[in-house]
N, CA, C and O atoms as CSV, one atom per row, in Angstrom:
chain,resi,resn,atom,element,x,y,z
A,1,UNK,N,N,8.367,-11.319,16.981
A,1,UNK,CA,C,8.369,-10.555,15.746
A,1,UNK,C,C,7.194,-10.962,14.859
A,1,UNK,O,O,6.635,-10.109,14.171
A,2,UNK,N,N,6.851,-12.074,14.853
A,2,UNK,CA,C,5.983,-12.443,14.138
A,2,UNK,C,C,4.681,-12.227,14.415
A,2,UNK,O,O,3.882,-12.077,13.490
A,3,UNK,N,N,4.218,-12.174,15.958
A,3,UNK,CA,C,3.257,-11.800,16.276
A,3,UNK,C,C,2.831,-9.989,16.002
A,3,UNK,O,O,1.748,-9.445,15.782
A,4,UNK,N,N,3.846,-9.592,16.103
A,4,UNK,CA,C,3.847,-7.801,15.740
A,4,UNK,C,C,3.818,-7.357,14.251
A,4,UNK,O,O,3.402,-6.282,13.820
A,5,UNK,N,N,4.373,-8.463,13.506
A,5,UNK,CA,C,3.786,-8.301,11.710
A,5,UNK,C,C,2.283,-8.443,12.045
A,5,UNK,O,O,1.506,-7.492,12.135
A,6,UNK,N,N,2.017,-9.539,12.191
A,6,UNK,CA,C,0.800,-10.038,11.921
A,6,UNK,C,C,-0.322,-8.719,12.158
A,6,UNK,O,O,-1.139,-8.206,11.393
A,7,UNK,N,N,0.066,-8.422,13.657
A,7,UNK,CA,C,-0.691,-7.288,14.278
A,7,UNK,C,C,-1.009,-5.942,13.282
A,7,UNK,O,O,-2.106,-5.489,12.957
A,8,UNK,N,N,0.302,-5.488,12.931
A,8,UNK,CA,C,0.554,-4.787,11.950
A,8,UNK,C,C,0.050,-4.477,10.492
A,8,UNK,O,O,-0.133,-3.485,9.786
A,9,UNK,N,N,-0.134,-6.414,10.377
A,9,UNK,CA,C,-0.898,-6.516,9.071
A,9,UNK,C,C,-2.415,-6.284,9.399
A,9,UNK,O,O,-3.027,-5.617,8.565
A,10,UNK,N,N,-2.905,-6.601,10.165
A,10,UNK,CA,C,-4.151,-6.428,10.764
A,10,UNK,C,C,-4.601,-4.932,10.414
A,10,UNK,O,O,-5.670,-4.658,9.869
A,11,UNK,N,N,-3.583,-3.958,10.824
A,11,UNK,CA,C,-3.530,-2.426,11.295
A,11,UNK,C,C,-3.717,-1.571,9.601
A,11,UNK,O,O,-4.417,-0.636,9.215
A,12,UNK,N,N,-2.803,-2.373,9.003
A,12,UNK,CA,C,-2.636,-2.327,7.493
A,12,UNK,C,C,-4.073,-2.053,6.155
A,12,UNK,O,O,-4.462,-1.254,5.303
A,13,UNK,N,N,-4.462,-3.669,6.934
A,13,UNK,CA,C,-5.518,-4.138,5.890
A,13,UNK,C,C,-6.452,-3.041,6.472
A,13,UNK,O,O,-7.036,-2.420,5.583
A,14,UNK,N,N,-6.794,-2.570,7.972
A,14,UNK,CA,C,-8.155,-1.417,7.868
A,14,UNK,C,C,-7.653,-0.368,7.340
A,14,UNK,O,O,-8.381,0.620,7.248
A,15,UNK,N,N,-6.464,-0.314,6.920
A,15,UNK,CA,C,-6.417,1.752,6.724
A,15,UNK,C,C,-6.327,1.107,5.163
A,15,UNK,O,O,-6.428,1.945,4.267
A,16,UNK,N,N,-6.190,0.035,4.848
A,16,UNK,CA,C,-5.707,-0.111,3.233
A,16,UNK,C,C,-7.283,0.108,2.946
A,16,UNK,O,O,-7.542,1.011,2.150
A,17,UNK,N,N,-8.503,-0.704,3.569
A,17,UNK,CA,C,-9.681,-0.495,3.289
A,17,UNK,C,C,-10.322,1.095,3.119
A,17,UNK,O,O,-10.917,1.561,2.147
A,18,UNK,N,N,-9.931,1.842,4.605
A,18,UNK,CA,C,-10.414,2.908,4.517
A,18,UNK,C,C,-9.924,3.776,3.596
A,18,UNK,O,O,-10.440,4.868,3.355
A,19,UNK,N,N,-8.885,3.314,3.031
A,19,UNK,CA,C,-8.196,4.330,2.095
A,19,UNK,C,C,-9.527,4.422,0.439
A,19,UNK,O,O,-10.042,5.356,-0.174
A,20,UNK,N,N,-9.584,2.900,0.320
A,20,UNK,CA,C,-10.148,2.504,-0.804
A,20,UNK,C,C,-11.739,3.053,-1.081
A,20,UNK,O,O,-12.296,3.362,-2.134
A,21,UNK,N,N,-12.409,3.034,0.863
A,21,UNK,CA,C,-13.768,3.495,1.063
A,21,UNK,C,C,-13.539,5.104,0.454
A,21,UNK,O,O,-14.089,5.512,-0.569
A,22,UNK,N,N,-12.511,5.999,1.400
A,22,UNK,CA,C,-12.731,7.525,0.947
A,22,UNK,C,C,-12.674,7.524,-1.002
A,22,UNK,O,O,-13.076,8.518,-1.607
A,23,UNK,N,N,-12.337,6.757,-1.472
A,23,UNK,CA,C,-12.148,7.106,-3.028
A,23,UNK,C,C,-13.282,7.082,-3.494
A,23,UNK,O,O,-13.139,6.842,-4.693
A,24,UNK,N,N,-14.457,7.201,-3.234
A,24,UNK,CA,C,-15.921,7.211,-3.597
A,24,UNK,C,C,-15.832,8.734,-4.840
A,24,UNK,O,O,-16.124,8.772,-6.035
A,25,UNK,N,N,-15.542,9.341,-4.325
A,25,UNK,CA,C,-15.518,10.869,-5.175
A,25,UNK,C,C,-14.602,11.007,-6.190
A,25,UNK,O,O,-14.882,11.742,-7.137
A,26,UNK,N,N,-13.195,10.225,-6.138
A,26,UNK,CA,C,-12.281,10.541,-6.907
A,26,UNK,C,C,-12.733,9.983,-8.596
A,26,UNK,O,O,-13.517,9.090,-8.919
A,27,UNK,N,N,-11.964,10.827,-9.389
A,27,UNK,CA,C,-12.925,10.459,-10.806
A,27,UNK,C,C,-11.953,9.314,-11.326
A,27,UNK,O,O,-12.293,9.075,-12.485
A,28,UNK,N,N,-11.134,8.693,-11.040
A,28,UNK,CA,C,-10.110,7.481,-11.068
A,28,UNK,C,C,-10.334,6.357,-9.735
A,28,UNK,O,O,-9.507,5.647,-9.164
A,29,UNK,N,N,-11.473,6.490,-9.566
A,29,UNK,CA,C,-12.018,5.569,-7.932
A,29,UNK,C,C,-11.639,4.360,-8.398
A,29,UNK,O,O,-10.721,3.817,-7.782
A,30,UNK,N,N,-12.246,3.622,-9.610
A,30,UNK,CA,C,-11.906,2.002,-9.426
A,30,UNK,C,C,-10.590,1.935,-9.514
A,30,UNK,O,O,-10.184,0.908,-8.971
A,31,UNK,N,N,-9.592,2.706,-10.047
A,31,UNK,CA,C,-7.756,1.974,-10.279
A,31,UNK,C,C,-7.796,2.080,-8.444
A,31,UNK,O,O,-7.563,1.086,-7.757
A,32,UNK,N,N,-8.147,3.513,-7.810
A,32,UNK,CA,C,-7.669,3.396,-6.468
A,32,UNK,C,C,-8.034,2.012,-5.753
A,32,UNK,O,O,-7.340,1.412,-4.931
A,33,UNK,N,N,-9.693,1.528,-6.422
A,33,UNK,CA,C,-10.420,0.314,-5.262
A,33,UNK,C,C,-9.418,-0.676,-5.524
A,33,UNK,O,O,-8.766,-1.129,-4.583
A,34,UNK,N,N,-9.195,-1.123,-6.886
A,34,UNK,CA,C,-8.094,-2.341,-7.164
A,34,UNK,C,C,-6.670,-2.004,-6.377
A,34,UNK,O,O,-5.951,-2.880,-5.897
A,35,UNK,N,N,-6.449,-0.882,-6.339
A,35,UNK,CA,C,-4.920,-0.684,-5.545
A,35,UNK,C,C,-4.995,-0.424,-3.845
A,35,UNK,O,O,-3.985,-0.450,-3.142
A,36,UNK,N,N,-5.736,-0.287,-3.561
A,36,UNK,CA,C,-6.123,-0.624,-2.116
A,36,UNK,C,C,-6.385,-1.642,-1.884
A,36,UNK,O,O,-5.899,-2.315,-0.975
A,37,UNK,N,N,-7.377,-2.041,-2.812
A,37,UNK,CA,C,-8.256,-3.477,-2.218
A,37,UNK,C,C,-6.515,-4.635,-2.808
A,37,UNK,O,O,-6.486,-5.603,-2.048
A,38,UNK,N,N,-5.966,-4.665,-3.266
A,38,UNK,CA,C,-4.685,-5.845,-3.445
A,38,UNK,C,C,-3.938,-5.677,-2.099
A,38,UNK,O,O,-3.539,-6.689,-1.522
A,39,UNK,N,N,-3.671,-4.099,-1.421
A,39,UNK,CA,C,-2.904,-4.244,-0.357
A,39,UNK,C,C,-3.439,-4.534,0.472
A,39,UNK,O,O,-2.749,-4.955,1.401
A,40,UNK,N,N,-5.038,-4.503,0.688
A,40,UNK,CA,C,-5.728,-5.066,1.768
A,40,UNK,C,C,-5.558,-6.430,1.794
A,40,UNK,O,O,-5.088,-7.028,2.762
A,41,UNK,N,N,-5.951,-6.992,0.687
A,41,UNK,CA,C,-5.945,-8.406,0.549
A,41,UNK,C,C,-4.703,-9.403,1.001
A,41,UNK,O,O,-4.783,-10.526,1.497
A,42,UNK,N,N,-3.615,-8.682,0.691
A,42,UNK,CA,C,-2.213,-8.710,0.976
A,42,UNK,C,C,-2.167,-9.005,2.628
A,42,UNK,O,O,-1.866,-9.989,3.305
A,43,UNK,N,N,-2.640,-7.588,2.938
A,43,UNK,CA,C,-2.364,-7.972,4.298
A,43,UNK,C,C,-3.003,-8.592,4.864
A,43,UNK,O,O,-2.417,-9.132,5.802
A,44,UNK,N,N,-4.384,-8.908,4.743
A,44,UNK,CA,C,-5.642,-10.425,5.234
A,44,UNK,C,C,-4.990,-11.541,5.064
A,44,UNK,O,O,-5.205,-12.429,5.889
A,45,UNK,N,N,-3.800,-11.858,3.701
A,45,UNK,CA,C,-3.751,-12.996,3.251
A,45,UNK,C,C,-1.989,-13.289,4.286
A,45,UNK,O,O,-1.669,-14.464,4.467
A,46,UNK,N,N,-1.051,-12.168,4.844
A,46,UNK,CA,C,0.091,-12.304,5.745
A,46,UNK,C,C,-0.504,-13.120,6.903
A,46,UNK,O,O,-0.097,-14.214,7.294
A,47,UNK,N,N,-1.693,-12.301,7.459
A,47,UNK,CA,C,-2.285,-12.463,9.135
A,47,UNK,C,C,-2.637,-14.169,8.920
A,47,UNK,O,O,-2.701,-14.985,9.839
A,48,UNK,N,N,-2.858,-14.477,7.340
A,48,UNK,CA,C,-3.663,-16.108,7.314
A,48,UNK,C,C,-2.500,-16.536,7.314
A,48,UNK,O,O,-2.486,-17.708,7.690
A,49,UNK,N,N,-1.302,-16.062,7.020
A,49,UNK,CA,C,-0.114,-17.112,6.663
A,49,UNK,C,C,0.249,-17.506,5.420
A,49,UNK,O,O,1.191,-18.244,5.133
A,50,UNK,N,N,-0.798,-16.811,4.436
A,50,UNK,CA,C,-0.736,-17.565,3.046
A,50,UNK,C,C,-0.417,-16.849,2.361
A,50,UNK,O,O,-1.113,-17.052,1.366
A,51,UNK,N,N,0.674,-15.499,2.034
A,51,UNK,CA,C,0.922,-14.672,1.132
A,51,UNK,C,C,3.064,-15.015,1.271
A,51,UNK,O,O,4.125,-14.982,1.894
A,52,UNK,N,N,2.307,-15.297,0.126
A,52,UNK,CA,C,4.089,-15.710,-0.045
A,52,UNK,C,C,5.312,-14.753,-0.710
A,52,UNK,O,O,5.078,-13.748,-1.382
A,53,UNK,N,N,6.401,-15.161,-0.455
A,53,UNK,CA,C,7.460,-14.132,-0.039
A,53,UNK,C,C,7.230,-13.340,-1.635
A,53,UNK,O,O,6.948,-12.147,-1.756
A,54,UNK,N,N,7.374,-14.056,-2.483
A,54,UNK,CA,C,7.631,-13.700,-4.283
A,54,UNK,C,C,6.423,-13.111,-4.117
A,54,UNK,O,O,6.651,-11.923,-4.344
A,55,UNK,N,N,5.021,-13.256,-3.801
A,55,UNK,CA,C,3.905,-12.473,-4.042
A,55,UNK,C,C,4.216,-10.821,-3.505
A,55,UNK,O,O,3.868,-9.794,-4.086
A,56,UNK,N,N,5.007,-10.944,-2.167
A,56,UNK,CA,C,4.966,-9.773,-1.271
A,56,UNK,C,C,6.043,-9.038,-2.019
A,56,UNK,O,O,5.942,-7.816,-2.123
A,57,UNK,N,N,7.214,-9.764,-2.626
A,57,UNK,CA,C,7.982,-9.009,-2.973
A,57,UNK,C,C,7.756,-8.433,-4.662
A,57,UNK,O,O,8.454,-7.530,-5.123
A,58,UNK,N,N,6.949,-8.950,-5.248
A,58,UNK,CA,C,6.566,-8.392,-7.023
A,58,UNK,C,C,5.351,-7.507,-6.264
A,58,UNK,O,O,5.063,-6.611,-7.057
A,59,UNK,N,N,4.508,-7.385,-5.039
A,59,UNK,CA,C,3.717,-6.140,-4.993
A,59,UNK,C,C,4.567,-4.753,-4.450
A,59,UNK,O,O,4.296,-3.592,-4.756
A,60,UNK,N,N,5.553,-5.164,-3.651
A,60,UNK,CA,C,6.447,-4.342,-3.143
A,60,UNK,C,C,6.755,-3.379,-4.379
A,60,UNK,O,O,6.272,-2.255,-4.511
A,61,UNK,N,N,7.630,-3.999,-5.255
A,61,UNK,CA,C,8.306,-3.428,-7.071
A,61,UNK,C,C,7.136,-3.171,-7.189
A,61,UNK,O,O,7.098,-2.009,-6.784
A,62,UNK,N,N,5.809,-3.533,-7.554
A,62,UNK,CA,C,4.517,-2.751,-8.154
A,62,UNK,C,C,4.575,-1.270,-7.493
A,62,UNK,O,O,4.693,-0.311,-8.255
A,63,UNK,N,N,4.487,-1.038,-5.926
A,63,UNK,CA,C,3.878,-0.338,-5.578
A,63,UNK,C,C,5.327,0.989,-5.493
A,63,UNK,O,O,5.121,2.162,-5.182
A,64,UNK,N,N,6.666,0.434,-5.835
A,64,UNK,CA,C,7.344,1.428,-5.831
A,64,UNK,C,C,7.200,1.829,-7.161
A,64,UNK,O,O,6.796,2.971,-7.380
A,65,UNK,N,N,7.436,1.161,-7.981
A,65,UNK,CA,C,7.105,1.737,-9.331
A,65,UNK,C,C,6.114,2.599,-9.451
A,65,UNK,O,O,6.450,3.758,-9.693
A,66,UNK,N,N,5.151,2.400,-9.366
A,66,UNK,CA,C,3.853,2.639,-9.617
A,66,UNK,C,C,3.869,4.232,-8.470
A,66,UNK,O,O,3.193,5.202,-8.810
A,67,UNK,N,N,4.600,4.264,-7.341
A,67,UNK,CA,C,4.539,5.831,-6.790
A,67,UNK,C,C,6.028,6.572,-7.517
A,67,UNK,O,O,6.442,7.680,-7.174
A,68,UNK,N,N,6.592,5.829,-8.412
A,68,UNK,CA,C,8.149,6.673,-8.875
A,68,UNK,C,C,7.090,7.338,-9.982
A,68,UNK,O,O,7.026,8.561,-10.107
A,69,UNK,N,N,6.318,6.488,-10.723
A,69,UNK,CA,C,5.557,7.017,-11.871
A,69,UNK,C,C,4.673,8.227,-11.192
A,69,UNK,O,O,4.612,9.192,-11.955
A,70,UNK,N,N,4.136,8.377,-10.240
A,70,UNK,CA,C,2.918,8.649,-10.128
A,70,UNK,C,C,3.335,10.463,-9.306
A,70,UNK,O,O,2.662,11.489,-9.209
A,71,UNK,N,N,4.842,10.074,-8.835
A,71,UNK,CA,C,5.321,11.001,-8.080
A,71,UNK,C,C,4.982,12.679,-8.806
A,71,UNK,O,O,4.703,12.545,-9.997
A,72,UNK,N,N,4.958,13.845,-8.447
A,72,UNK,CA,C,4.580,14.969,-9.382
A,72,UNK,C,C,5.513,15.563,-9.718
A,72,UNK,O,O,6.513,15.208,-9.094
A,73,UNK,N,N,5.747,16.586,-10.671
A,73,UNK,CA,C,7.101,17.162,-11.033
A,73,UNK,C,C,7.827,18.063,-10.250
A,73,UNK,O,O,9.027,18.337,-10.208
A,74,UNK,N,N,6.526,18.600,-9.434
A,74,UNK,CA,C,6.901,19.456,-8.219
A,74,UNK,C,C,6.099,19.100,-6.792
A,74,UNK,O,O,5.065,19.741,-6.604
A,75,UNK,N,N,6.390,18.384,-6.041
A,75,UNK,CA,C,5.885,18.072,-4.886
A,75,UNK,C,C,5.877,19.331,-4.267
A,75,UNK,O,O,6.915,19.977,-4.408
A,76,UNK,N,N,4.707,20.000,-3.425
A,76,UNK,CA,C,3.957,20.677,-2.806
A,76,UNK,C,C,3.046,20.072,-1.346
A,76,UNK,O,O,2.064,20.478,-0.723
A,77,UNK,N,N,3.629,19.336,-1.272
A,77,UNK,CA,C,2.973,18.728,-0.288
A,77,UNK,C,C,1.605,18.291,-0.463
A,77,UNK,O,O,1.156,18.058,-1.585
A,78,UNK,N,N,0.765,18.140,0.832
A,78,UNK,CA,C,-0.376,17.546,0.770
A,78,UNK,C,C,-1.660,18.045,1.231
A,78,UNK,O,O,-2.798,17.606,1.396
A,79,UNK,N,N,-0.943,19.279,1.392
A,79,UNK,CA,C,-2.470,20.193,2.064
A,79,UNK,C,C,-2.967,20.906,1.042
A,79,UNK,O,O,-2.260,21.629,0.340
A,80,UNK,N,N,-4.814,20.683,0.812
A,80,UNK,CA,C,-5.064,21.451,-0.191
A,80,UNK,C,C,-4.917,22.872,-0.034
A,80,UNK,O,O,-5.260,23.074,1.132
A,81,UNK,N,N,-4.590,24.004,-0.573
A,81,UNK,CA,C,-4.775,25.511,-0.594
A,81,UNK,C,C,-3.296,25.935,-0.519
A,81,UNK,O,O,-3.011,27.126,-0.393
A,82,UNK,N,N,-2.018,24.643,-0.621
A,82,UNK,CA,C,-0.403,24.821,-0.219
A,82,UNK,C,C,0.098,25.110,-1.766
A,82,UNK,O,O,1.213,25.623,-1.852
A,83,UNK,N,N,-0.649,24.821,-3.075
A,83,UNK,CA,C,0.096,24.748,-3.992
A,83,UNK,C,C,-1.066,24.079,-5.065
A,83,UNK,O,O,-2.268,23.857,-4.917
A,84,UNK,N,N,-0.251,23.895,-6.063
A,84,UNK,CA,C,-1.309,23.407,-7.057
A,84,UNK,C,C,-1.541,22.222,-6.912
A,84,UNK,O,O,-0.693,21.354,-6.711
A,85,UNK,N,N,-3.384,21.984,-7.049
A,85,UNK,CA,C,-4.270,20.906,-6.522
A,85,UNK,C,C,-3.093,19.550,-7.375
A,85,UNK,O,O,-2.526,18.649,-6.757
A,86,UNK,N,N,-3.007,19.790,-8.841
A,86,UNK,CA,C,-2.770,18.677,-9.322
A,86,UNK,C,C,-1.766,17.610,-8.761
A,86,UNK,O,O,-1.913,16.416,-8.500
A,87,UNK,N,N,-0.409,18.683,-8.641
A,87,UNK,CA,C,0.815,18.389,-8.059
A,87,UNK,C,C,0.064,17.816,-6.569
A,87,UNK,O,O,0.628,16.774,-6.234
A,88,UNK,N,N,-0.836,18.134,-5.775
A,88,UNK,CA,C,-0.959,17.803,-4.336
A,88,UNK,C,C,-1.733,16.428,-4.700
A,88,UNK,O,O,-1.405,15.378,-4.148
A,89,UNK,N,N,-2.477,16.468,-5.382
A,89,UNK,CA,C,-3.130,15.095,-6.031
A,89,UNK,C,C,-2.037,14.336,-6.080
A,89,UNK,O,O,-1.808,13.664,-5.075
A,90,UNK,N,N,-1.217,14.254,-7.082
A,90,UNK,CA,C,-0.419,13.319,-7.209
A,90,UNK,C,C,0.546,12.715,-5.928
A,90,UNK,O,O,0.856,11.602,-5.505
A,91,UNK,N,N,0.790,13.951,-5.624
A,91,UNK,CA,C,1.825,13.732,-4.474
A,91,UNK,C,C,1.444,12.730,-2.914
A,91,UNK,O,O,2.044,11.933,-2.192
A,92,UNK,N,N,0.268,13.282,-2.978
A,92,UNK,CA,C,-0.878,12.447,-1.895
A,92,UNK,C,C,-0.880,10.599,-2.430
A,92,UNK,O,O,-0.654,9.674,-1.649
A,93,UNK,N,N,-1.193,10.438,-3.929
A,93,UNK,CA,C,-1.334,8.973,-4.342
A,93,UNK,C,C,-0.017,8.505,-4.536
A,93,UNK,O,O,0.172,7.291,-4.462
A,94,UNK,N,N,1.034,9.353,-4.799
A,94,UNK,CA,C,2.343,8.719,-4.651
A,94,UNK,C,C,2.697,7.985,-3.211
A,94,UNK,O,O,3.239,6.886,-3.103
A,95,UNK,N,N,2.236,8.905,-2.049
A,95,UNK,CA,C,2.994,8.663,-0.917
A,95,UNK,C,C,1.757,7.530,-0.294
A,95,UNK,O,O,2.190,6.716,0.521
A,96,UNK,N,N,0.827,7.477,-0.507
A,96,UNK,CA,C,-0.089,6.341,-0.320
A,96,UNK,C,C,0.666,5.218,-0.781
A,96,UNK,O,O,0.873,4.230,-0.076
A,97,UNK,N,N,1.026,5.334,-1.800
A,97,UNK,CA,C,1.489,3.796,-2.863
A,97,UNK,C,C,3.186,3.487,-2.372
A,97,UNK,O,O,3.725,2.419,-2.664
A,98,UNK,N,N,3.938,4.618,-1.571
A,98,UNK,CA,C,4.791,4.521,-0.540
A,98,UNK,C,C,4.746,3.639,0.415
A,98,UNK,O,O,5.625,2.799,0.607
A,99,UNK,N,N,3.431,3.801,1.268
A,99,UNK,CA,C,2.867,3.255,2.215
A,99,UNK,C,C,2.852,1.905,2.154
A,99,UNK,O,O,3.502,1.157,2.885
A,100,UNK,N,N,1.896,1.494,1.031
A,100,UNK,CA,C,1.586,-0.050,0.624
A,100,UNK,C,C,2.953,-0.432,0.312
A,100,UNK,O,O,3.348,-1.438,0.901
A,101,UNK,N,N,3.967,0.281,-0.675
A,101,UNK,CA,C,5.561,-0.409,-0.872
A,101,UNK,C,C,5.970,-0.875,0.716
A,101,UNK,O,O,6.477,-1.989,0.854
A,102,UNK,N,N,5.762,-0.071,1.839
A,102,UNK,CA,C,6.778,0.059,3.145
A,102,UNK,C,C,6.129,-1.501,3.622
A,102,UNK,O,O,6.790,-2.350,4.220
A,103,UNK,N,N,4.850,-1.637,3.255
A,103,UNK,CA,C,3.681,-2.478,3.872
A,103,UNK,C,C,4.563,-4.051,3.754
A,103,UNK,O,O,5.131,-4.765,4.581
A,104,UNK,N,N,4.245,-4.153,1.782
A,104,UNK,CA,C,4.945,-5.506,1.303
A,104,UNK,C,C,5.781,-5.534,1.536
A,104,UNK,O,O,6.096,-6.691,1.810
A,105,UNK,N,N,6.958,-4.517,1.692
A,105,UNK,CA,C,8.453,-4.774,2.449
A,105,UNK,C,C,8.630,-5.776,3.256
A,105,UNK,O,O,9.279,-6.821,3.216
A,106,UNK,N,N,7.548,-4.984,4.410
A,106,UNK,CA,C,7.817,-6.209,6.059
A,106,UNK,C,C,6.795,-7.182,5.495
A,106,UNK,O,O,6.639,-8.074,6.329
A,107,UNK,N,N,6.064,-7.373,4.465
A,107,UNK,CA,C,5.232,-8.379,4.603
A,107,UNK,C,C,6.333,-9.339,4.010
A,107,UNK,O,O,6.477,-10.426,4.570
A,108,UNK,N,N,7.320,-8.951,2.648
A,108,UNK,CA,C,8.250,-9.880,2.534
A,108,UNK,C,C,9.061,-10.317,3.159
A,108,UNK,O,O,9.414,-11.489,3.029
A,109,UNK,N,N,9.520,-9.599,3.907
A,109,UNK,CA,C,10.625,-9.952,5.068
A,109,UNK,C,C,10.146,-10.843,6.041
A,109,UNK,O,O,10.737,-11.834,6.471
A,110,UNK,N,N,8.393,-10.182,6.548
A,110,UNK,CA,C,8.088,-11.820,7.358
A,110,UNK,C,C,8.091,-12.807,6.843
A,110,UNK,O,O,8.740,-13.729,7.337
A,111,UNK,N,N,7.340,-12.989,5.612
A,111,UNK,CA,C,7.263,-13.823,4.888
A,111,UNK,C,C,8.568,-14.691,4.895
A,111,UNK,O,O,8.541,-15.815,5.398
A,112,UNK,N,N,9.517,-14.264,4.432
A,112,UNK,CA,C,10.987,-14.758,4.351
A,112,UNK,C,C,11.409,-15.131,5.374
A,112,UNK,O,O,12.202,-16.059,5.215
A,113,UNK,N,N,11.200,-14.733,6.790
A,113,UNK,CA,C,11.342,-15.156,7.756
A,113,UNK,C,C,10.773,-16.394,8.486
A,113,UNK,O,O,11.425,-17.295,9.015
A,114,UNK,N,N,9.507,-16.272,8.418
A,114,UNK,CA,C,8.848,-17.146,9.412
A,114,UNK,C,C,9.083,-18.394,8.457
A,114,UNK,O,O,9.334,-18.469,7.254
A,115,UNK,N,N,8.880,-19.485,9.602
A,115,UNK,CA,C,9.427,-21.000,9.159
A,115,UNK,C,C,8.394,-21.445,8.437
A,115,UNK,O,O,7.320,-20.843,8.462
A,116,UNK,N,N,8.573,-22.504,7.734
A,116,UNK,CA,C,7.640,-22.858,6.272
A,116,UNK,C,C,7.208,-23.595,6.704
A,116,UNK,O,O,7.849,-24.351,7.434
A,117,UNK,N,N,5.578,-23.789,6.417
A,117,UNK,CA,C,4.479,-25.304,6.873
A,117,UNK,C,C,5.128,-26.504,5.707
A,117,UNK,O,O,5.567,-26.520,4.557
A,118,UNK,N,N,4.941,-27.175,6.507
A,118,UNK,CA,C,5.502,-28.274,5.858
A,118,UNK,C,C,4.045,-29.302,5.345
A,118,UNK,O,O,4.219,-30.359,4.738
């Protein structure tokens, strides 16, 4: 199990990056670079062993919060030309910030799991 987090976290930290690279255009790019670049870091810092359970679990609450807020009043999905851009905007950075919540989940749970360096 532990070897398949780790892997996972590995899998994590490039899409957390690439997520952060495509935000070049968006007119809110740096909140996205800081909110990518923490779950990246997150997951670099599981694969080292050094992200601890309370860290994984207060980004977890960040990142659900932060997509309950962010969620739109009318979800429309995520394809542009399905509905209104704004609502698809939002709905797209909500379910991203889903993603990173699902991320710190298992990162807390490994965390909580695997045996402590002494």
């Amino acid at each position: 199990m532990k070897s398949f987090l780790k892997i996972l976290a590995i899998i994590f930290a490039l899409l957390f990056i690439a997520a952060a690279v495509v935000q070049y255009n968006d007119p809110d790019a740096i909140k996205w670079y800081v909110i990518y670049g923490m779950a990246a870091l997150a997951s670099i810092l599981f694969v080292l062993g050094r992200l601890k359970f309370l860290w994984a679990l207060f980004l977890f609450g960040f990142f659900i919060g932060f997509a309950i807020y962010s969620w739109p009043v009318k979800f429309e999905g995520v394809t542009i030309g399905e509905g209104d851009i704004v609502n698809i905007e939002r709905g797209r950075e909500a379910l991203g910030l889903l993603i990173a919540a699902l991320a710190m989940g298992l990162f807390a749970y490994g965390s909580w799991q695997m045996p402590k360096k002494v």
